[in-house]
C-alpha positions as CSV (number, residue, x, y, z in Angstrom):
1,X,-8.0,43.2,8.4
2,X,-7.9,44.4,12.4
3,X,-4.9,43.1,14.1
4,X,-6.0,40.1,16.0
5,X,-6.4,40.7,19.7
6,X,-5.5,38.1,22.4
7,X,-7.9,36.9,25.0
8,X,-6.2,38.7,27.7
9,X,-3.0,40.4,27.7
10,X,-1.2,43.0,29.8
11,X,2.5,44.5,28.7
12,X,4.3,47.2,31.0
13,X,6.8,48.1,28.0
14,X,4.3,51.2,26.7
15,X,5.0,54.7,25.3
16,X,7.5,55.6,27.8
17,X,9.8,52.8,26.9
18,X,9.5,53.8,23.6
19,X,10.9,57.8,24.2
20,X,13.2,57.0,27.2
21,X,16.3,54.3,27.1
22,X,15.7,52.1,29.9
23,X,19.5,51.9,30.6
24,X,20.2,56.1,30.4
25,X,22.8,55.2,27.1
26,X,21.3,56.3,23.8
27,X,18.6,59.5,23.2
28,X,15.7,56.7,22.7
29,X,16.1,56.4,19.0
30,X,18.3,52.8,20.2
31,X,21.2,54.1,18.5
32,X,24.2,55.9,20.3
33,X,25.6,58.5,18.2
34,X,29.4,59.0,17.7
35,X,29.4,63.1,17.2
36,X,32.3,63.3,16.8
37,X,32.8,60.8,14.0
38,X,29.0,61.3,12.8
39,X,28.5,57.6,13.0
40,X,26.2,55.6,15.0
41,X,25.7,52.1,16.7
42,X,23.1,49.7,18.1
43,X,22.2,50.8,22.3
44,X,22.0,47.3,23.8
45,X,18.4,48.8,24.6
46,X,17.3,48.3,21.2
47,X,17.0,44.4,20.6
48,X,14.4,45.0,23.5
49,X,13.0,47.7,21.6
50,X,12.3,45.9,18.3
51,X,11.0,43.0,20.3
52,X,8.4,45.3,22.4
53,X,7.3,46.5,18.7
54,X,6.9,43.4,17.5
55,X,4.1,42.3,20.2
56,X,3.1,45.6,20.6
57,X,-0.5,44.5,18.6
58,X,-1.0,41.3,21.1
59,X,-1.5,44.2,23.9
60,X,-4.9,44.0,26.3
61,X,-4.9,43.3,30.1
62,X,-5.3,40.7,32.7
63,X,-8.6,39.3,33.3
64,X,-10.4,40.5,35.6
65,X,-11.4,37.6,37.3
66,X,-7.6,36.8,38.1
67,X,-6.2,40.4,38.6
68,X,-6.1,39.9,42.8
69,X,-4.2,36.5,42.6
70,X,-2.1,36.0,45.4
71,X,-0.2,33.6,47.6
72,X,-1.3,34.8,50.4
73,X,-5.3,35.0,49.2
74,X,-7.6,32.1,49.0
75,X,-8.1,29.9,47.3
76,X,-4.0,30.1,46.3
77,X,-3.5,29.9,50.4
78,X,-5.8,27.2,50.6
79,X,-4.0,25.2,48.1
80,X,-0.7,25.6,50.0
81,X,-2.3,23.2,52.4
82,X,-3.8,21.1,50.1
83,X,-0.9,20.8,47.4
84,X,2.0,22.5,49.4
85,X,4.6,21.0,46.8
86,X,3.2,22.3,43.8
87,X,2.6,25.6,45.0
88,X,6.3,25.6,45.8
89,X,7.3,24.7,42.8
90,X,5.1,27.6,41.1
91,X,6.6,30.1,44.2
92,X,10.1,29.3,43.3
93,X,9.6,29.9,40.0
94,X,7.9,33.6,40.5
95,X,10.6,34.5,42.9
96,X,13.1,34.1,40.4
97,X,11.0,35.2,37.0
98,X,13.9,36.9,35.7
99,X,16.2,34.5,35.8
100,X,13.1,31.8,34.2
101,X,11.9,34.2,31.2
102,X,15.6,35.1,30.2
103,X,16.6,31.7,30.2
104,X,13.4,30.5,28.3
105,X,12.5,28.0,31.1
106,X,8.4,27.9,32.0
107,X,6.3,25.6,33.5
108,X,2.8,24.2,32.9
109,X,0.2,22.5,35.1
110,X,-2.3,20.0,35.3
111,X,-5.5,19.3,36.6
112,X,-9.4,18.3,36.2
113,X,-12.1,21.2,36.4
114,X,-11.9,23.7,39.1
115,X,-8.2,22.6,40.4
116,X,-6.5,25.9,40.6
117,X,-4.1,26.0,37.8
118,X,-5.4,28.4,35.6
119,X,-5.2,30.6,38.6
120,X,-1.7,29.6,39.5
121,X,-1.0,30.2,35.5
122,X,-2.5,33.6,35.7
123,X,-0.3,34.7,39.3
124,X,2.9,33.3,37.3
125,X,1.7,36.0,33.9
126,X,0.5,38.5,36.7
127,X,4.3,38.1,38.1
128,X,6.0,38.1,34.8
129,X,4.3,41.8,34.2
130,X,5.0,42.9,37.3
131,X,8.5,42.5,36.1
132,X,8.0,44.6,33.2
133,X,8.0,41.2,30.6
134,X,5.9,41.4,27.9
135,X,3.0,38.6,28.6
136,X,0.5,37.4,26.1
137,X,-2.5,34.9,27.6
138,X,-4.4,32.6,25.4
139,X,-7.0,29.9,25.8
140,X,-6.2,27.0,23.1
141,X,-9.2,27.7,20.9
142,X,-8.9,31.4,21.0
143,X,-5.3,31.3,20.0
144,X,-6.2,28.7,17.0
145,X,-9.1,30.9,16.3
146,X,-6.7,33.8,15.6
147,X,-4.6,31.7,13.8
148,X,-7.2,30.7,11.5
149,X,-8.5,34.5,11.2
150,X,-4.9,35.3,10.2
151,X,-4.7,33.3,7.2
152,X,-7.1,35.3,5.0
153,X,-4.7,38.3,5.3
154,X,-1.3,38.2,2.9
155,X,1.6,37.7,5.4
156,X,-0.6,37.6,8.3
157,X,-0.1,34.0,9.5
158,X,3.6,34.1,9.3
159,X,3.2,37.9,11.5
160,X,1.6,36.4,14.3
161,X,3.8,33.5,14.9
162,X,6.2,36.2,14.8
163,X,4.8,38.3,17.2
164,X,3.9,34.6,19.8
165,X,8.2,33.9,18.9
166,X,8.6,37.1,20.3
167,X,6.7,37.7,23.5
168,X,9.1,37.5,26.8
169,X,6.1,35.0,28.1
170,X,3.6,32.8,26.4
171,X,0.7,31.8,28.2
172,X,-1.9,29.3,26.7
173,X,-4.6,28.0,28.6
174,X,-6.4,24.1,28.2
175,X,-3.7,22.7,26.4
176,X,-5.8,19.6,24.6
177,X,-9.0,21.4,24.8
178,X,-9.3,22.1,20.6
179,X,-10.1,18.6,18.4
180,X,-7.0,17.1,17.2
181,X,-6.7,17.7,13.9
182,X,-3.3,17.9,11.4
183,X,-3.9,21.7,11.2
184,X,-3.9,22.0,14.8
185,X,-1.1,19.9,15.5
186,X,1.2,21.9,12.6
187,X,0.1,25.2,14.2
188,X,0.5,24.1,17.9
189,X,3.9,22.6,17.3
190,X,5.3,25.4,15.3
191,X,3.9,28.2,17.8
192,X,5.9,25.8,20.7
193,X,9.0,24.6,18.3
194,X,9.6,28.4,17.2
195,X,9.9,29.4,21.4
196,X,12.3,26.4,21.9
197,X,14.7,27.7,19.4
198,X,14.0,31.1,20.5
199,X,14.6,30.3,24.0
200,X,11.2,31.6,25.0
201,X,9.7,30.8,28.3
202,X,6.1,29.0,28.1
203,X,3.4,28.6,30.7
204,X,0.4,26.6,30.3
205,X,-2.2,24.4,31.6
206,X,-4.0,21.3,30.8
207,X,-6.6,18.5,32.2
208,X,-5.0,16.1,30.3
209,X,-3.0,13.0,32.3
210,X,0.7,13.0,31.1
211,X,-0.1,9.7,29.2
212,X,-3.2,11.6,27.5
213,X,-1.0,14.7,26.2
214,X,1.4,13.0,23.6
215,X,-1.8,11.7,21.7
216,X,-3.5,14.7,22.1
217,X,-0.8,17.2,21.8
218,X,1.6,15.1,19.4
219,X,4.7,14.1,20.7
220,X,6.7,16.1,19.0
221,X,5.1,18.9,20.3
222,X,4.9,17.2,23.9
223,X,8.8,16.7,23.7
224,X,9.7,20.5,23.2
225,X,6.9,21.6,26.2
226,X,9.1,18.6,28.4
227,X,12.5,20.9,27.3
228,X,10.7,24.0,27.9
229,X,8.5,23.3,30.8
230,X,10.1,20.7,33.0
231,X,7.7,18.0,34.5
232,X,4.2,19.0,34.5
233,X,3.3,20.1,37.8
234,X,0.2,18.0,38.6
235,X,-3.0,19.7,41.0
236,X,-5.7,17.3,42.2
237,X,-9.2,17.4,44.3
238,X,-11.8,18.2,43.8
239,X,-13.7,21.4,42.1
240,X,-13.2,24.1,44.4
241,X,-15.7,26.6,42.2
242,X,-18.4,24.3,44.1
243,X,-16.6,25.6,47.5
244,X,-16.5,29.1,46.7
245,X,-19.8,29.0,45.0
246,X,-21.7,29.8,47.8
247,X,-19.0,32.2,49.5
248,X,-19.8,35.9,50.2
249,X,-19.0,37.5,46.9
250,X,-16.1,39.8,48.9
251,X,-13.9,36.8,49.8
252,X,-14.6,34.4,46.3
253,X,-11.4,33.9,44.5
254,X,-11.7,32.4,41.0
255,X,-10.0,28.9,40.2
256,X,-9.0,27.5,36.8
């Protein structure tokens, strides 16, 4: 069976990283070799290394739609004015994306049709590879979908919540948008659940209200995005597709 692909996924770590140590120490095998002694030992390159393999198959690339996201573009400039807390919050956090993905903190947003957030989600991946992190970006369904797909290979379920455990960032898109289901609640929790104990950073988005998610989502579930995520960051107005709809096609920037 073809290693599942993700919706839409861009990681900077490629074939370079893989024949050059990042930190100038070991040959790029991710060992440093004693000569003298004819021994070797770990480079501290090559936890990074075995990670990189491991999500190496979740590779792709930004959507197209959101690769010229931007503070300073519409209709993320607009919403400064609009929401110029939230968009705070979401700067703060790019400006110090470092700091976020190595100590597993994310963030996730909220908000009805056409509110921004899966643009401000995708400018917060967009960031993240920037940086070099390894970034994989779902939609809900899709990532179920996959999950489903993997269970008719031996081994293959247990290798892509693997591979989600060990992505620097996890992006998933419409939180609450799949029926709830016991499957999807298992697979959902364990997917979020495994990046808490990893210390993984999520991002995500919903339109569900904060009293909505918990039934939707499970609480269980809901509790380690709260650990993970902080409060959710919370976008309102109306759609703005239905402004931008009839812009000139050169100035449209696409909302979520």
């Amino acid at each position: 069976m073809n290693a599942p692909e993700p919706l839409e996924f861009t990681a900077r770590r490629g074939s370079a990283a893989a024949s050059a140590c990042p930190l100038g120490v070991c040959d790029g095998s991710g060992f440093v070799v004693d000569e003298a002694t004819n021994t070797a030992v770990d480079c501290a390159c090559r936890a990074a290394r075995i990670a990189a393999a491991r999500t190496a198959r979740l590779e792709g690339r930004i959507p197209k739609l959101y690769r010229g996201v931007s503070f300073d573009r519409p209709p993320i400039s607009d919403m400064a004015r609009t929401a110029p807390d939230q968009i705070r919050s979401v700067r703060r956090y790019v400006q110090a994306i470092d700091a976020n993905i190595d100590g597993g903190r994310g963030l996730w947003i909220q908000g009805s049709v056409g509110t921004g957030k899966t643009t401000l989600a995708m400018l917060v991946s967009k960031a993240a590879l920037d940086a070099g992190r390894s970034v994989a970006i779902y939609s809900l369904p899709r990532l179920l979908n996959l999950l489903r797909e993997s269970m008719e290979s031996d081994g293959g379920l247990l290798d892509l919540l693997d591979r989600l455990t060990a992505v620097d960032l996890l992006h998933i898109d419409d939180l609450g948008a799949e029926n709830r289901t016991d499957w999807v609640l298992e697979q959902l929790y364990s997917i979020v659940n495994a990046r808490y104990e990893s210390e993984r950073a999520i991002v995500a988005t919903t339109n569900l209200m904060p009293d909505e998610l918990a039934d939707r989502l499970g609480a269980r579930t809901v509790s380690r995005l709260v650990e993970i995520c902080g409060d959710l960051i919370p976008l309102g107005g109306q759609d703005m597709r239905r402004e931008y709809r009839a812009a000139p096609a050169s100035i449209i920037e696409h909302t979520g």
